[in-house]
C-alpha positions as CSV (number, residue, x, y, z in Angstrom):
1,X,122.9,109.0,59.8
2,X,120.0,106.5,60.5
3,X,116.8,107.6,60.0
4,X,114.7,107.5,63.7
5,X,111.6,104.9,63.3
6,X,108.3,106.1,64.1
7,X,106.6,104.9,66.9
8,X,103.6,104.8,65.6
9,X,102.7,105.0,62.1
10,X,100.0,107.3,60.4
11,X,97.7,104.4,61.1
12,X,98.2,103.4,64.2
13,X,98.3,106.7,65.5
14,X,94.5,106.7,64.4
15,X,93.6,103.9,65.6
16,X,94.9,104.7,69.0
17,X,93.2,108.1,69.2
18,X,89.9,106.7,68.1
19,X,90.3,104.0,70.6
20,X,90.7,107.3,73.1
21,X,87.5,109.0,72.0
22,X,85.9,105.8,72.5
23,X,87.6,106.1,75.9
24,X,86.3,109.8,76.6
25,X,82.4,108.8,75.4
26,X,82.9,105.8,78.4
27,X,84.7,108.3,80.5
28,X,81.3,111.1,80.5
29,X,78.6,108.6,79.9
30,X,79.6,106.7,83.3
31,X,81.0,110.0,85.3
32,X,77.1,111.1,84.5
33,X,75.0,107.6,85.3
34,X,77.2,107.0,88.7
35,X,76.4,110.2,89.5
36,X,72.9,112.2,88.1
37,X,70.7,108.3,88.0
38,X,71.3,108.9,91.6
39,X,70.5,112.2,92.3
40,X,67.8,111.9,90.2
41,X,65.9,109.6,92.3
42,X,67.0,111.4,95.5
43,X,66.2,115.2,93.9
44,X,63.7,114.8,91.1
45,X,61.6,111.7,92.1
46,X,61.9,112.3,96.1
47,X,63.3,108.5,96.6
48,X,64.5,107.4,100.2
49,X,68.5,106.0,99.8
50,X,67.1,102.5,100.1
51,X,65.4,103.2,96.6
52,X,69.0,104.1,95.3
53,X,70.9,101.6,96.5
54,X,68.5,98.7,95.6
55,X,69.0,100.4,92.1
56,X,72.4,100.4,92.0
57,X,73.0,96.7,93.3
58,X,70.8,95.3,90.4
59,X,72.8,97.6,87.5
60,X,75.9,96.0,89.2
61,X,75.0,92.4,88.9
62,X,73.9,92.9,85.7
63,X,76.7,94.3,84.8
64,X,78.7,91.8,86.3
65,X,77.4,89.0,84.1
66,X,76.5,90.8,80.9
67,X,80.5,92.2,80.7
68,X,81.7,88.6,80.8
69,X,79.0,87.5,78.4
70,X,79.5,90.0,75.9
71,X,83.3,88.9,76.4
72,X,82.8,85.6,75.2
73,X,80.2,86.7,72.5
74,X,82.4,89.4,70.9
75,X,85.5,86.6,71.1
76,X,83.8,84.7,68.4
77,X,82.0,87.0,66.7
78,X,83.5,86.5,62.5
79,X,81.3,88.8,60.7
80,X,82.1,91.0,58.5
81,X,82.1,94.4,60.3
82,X,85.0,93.0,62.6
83,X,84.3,91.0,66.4
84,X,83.9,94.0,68.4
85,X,83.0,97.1,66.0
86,X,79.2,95.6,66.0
87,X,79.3,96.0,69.6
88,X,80.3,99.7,70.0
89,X,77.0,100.2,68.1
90,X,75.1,99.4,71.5
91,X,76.1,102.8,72.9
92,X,73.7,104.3,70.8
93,X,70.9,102.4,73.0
94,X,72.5,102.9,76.3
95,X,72.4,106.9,75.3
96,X,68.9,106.6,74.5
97,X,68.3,104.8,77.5
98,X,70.1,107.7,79.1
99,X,68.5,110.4,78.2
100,X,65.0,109.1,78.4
101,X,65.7,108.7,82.1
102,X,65.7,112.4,82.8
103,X,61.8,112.3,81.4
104,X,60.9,108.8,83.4
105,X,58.5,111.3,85.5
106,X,56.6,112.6,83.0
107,X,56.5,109.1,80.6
108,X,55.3,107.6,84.0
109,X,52.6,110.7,83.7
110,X,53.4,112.2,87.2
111,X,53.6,108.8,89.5
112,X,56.5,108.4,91.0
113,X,56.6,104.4,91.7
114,X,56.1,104.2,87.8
115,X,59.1,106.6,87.4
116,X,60.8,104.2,89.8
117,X,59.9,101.2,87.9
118,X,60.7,103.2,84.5
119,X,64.2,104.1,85.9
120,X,64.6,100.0,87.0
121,X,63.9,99.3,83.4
122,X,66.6,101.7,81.6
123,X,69.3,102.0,83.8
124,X,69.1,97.9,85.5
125,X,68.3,96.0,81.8
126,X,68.9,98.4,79.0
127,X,71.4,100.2,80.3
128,X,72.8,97.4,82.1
129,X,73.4,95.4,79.3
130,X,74.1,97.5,76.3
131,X,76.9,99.6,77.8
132,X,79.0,96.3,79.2
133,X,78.4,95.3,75.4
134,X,80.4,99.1,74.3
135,X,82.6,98.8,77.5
136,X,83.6,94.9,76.8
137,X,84.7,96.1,72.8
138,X,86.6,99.3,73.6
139,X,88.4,97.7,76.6
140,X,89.6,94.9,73.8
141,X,90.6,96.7,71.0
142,X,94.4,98.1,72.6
143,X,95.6,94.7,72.8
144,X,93.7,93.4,69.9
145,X,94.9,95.9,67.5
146,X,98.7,97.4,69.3
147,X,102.0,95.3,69.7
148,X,103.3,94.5,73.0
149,X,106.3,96.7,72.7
150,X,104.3,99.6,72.2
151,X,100.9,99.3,74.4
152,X,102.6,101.3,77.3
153,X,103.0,104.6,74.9
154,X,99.6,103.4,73.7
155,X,97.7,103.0,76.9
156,X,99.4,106.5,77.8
157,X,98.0,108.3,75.0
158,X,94.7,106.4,75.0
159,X,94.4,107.3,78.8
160,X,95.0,111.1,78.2
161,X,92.6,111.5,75.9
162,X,89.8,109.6,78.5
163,X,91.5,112.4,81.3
164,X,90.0,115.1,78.3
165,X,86.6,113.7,78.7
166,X,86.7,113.4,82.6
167,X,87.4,117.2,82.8
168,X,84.7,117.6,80.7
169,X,82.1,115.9,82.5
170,X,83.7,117.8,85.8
171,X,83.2,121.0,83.7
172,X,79.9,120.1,82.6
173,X,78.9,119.0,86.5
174,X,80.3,122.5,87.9
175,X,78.2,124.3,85.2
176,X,75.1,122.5,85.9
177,X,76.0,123.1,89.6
178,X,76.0,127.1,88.9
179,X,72.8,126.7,86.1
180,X,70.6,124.7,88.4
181,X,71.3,124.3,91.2
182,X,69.0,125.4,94.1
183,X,69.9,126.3,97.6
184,X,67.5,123.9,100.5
185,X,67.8,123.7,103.5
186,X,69.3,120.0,102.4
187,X,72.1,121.4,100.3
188,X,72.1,122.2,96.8
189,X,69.8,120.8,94.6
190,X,69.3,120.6,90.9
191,X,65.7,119.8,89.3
192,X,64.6,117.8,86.3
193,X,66.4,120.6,83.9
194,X,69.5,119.9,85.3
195,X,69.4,116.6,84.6
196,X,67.8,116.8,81.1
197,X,71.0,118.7,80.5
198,X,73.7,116.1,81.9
199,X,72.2,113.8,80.8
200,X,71.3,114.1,77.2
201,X,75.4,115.4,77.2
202,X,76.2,111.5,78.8
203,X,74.1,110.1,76.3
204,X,74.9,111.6,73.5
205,X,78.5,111.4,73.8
206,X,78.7,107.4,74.0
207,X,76.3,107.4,71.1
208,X,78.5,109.7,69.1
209,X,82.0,107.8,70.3
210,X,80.0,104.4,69.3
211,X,79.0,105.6,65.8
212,X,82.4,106.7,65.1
213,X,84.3,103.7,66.3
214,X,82.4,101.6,64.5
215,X,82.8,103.6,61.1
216,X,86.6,104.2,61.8
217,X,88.1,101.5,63.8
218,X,89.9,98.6,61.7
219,X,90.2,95.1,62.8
220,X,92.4,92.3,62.2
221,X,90.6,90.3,59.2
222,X,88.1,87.8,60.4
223,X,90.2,85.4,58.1
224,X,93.1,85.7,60.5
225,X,91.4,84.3,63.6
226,X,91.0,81.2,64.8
227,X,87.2,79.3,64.8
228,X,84.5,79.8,66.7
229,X,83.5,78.3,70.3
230,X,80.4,77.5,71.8
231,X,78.9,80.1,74.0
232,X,78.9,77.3,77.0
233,X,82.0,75.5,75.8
234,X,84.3,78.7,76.5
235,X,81.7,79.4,80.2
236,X,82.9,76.0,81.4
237,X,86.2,76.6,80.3
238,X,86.8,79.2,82.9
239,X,86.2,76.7,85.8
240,X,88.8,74.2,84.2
241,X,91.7,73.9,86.5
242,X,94.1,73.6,83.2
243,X,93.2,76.7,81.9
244,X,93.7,78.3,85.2
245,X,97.4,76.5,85.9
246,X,97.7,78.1,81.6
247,X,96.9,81.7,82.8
248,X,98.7,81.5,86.2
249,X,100.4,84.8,85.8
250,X,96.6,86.2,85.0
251,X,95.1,85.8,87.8
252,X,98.2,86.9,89.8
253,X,97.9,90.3,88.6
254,X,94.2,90.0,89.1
255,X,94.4,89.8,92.6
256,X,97.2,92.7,93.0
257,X,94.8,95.0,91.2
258,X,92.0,93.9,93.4
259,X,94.1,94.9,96.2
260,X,95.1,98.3,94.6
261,X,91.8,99.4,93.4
262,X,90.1,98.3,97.2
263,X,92.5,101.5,97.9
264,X,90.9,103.6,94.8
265,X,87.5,102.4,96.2
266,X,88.1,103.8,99.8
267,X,89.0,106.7,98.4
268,X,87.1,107.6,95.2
269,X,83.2,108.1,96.5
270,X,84.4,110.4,98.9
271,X,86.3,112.5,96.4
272,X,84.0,115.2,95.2
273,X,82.5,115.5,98.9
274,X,86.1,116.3,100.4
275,X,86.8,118.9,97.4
276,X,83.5,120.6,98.8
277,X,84.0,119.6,102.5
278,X,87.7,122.2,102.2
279,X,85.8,125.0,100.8
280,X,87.8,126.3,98.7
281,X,86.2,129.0,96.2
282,X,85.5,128.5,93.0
283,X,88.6,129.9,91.6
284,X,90.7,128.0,93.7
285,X,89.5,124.5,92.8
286,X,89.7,125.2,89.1
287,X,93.5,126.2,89.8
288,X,93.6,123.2,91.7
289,X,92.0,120.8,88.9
290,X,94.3,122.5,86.4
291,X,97.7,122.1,88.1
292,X,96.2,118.5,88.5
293,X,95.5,117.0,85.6
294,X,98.6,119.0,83.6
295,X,100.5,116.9,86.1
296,X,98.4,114.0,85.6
297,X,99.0,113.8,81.6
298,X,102.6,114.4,81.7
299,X,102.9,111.3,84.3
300,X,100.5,109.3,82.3
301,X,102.4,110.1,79.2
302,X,106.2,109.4,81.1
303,X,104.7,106.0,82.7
304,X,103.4,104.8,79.5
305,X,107.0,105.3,77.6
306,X,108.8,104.3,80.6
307,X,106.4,100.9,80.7
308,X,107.6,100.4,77.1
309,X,111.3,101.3,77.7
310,X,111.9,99.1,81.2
311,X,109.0,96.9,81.3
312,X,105.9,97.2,83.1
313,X,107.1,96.1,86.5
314,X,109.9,98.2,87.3
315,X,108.4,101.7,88.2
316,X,105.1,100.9,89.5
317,X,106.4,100.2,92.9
318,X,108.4,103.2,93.4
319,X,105.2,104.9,92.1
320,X,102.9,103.6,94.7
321,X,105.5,104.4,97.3
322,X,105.3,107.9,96.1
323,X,101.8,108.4,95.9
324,X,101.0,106.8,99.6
325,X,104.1,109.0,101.4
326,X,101.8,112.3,99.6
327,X,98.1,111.5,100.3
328,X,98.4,110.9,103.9
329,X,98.9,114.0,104.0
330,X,95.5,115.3,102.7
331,X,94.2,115.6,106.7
332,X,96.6,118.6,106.9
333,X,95.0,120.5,103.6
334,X,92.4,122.0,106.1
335,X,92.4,122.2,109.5
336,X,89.9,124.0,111.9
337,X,88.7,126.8,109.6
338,X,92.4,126.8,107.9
339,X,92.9,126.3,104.6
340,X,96.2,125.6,103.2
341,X,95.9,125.9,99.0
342,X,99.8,125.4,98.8
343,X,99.2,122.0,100.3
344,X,96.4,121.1,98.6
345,X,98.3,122.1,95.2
346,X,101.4,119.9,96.3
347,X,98.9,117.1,97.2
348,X,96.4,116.9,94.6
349,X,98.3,116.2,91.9
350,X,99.0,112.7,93.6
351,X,95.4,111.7,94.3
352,X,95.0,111.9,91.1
353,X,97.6,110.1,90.0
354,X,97.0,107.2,91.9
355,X,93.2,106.9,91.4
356,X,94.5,107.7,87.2
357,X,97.6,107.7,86.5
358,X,99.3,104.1,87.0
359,X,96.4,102.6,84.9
360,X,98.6,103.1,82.2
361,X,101.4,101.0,82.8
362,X,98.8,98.4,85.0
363,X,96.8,98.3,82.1
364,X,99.6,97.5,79.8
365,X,100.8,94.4,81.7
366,X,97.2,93.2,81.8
367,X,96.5,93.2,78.7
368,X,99.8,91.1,78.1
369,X,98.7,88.8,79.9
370,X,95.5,88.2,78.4
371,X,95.1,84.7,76.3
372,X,95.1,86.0,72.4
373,X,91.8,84.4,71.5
374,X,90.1,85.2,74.4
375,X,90.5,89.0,75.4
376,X,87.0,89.4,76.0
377,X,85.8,86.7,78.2
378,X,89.3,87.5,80.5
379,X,88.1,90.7,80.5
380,X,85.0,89.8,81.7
381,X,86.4,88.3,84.7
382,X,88.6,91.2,85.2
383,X,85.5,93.3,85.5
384,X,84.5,91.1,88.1
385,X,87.1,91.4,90.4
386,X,87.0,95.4,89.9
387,X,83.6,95.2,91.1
388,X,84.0,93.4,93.8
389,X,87.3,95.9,94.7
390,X,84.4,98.6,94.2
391,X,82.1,96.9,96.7
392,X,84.5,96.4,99.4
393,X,86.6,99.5,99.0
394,X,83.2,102.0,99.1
395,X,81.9,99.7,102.6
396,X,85.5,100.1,104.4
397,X,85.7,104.2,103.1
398,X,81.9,104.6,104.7
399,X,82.9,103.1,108.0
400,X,86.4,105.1,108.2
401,X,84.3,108.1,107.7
402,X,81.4,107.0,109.8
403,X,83.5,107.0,112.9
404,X,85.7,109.7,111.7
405,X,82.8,112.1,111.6
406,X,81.8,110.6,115.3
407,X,84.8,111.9,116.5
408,X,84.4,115.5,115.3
409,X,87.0,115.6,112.1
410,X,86.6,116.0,108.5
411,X,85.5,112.4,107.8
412,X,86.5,112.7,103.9
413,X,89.9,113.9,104.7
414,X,90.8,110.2,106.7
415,X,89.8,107.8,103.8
416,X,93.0,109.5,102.6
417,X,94.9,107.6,105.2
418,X,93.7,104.7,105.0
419,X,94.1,103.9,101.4
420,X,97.3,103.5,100.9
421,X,97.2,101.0,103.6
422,X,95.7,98.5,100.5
423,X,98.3,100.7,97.9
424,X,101.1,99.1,99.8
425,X,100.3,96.1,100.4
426,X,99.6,95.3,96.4
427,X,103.5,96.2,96.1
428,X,104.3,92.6,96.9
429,X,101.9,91.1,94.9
430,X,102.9,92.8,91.8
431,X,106.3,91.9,92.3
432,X,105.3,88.1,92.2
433,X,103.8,88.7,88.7
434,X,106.1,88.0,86.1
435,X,107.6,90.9,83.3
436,X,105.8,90.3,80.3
437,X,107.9,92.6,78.4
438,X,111.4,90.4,77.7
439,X,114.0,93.1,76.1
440,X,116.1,91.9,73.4
């Protein structure tokens, strides 16, 4: 009898869980900086929203160039540590950056528009730029380093391991919640200590992830690529109408994620607000968040092999049928003063599964489709359009809510509704995408 082949060797398998813990340190270093830079501003320094959101706009036009230009950089980068292991190395910075944050008050000696400034500095430019260098190499090194045939399984495993650090950081928020919090008449609040403590965790986590990617991870010999391009040379190449008409199929799937993850957007900042806005105790949501993400890593594990075994058109359809027939009904989890935990059990699961779960095989065909030599720089500009999908997404979710609240409901419970308005409507344009995994 034959022996069964591996799917992944010894090796491999490495590789791939390294590339996950790179994953995780991503995963709790951003859950922290979208959330505690924030709050930090509003709780610790006092700040008025406008503070915040000037704040934020900067760090994401930074971070819309710098991801493409680390993209190109690390794509022609022939040393001898590899073309994105040097670049992991920058999460060490971005976790210094991180944690001196939390003590921008007192390096600022007690004024608070140098705190403000201080915070501008680290989170805008240091942070800004050093993480999209970290974010840029991780985000390469699947299909640099796995085979087509197997980056479904691989994305699946790689995406599981990332869910490990989310729950952490979830953990980590709910215990800071409980540690230092403090009850005002404006809600809860949590002082400078709190967010010395989440974020020196942040921090430190990316910096550890980056130190041991960089030690660990193996590249393909610098030998085995092709030579170097110009920094500008491969910039102007992006506008060329050759390379565009070359990487047709690209930019189809770029704009059928844009659509999809407008959907995620609408949905995702209001997340955390509707968990809180149910009411459910304590108790209850970590039931809730533990039904969830078991379901979640058995569905990321299934669509990953399924991706693999089918190609990585076939289910994601159904699969976004699924998940918007489920979440609209989310409205029904609590109505009046009336809970319904059953629902919210049934339903859960789902949210998460769209917001999480079909990256894998989405994230599979993308990376099929990115041109060998240039991984990074296509990258790049499929950070941009995720921005953008962020940006437009988080606007249409505020005004859903906005009115929702104007007319007496449960705001958070209608951007449930209305995303899978976008969820549908990618269908069609990931049908018109071609199957980049041909079966033999």
């Amino acid at each position: 009898m034959a022996k069964r082949e591996k799917t992944f060797s010894k090796f491999l398998r490495n590789q791939i869980l390294l590339i996950g813990i790179l994953l995780a340190g991503d995963t709790i270093f951003g859950f922290f900086e979208q959330n505690y830079l924030n709050t930090y501003l509003a709780q610790v320094l006092g700040l008025a929203p406008l503070f915040i959101s000037l704040m934020v706009s900067l760090s994401a036009v930074v971070g819309l160039i710098t991801h493409l230009t680390w993209g190109i950089i690390s794509d022609n980068t022939r040393g001898k540590y590899g073309r994105r292991r040097p670049y992991l190395l920058f999460g060490i910075i971005s976790g210094i950056a991180m944690i001196l944050f939390a003590f921008s008050i007192d390096i600022a000696g007690g004024n608070i528009m140098t705190a403000y400034i201080i915070c501008i500095i680290l989170d805008v430019v240091v942070i800004g730029i050093t993480s999209n260098a970290y974010y840029v190499s991780e985000r390469a090194l699947i299909p640099d380093t796995v085979d087509q045939k197997k980056r479904g399984r691989a994305n699946g495993i790689v995406n599981n391991v990332g869910y490990i650090g989310l729950l952490l950081a979830v953990a980590l928020f709910l215990i800071s919640d409980m540690i230092f919090g403090q009850q005002t008449s404006e809600g809860t609040v949590i002082g400078q200590e709190g967010h010395i403590f989440t974020l020196a965790i942040g921090g430190i986590c990316i910096s550890v992830a980056g130190i041991v990617g960089f030690i660990f991870i193996k590249e393909k010999p610098v030998e085995q690529l092709p030579p170097k391009k110009k920094f500008l040379v491969e910039l102007k190449e992006i506008f060329n109408v050759k390379k565009f008409k070359e990487n047709k199929e690209f930019f189809k799937i770029i704009l059928a994620l844009t659509i999809y993850r407008t959907g995620i957007s609408v949905m995702m900042p209001f997340l955390f607000i509707w968990i809180f806005a149910v009411g459910v105790s304590t108790l209850e949501l970590l039931l809730v968040v533990l039904i969830s993400f078991a379901a979640l890593f058995m569905i990321t594990v299934l669509l990953g092999k399924l991706a693999d075994k089918h190609g990585r058109r076939r289910f994601i359809p159904l699969s976004i049928i699924i998940i918007s027939l489920t979440i609209v009904f989310i409205p029904f989890v609590k109505l009046g003063t009336t809970i319904n935990l059953i629902l919210m059990l049934g339903l859960f699961p789902f949210v998460l599964i769209g917001l999480l779960g079909l990256e894998t095989p989405m994230n599979a065909w993308s990376q099929d489709l990115l041109p060998e030599q240039e991984r990074g720089k296509f990258l790049g500009l499929l950070n941009i359009i995720r921005t953008v999908s962020q940006i437009v997404g988080s606007f249409i979710g505020g005004l859903i809510a906005t009115y929702m609240l104007i007319q007496g409901f449960i705001p958070e419970s209608f951007v449930f509704v209305f995303a899978p308005i976008f969820f549908i409507a990618s269908i069609p344009l990931f049908l018109r995408v071609k199957e980049t995994l041909i079966k033999e």
